[in-house]
C-alpha positions, 0 to 999 in steps of 0.5 A: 311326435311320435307318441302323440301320433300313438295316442291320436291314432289309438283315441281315434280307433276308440280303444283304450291302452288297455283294449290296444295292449290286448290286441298287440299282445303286450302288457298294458304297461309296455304300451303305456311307455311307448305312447308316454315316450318312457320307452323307445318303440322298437322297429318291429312293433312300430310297424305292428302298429302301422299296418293296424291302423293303416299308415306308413312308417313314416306317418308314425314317426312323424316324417309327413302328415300323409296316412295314405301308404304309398303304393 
């Protein structure tokens, strides 16, 4: 679930892996095995991308449905 929450959240920010990979500073191909599942995401790039896009961990990884961070 998480590598579809990955996708989803990257096809909505209109980037492509590429774009995304750039920004995180990452070759595209490391990125492209987190979002394929290929590759476990590490702790701190899961929460590299959580504060990007705005969510909670917990929204990443599929704990809830809920973007929002609670506060």
């Amino acid at each position: 679930m998480v590598y579809e929450r990955l996708r989803d959240l990257r096809e909505d920010a209109d980037l492509s892996q590429q774009k995304l990979a750039e920004k995180l500073y990452m070759h595209r191909t490391t990125y492209v095995r987190y979002e394929s599942g290929e590759r476990e995401l590490p702790l701190n790039i899961a929460i590299l991308l959580a504060d990007f896009y705005g969510v909670s961990l917990d929204f990443l990884a599929g704990r809830t449905n809920r973007k929002e961070i609670n506060k």
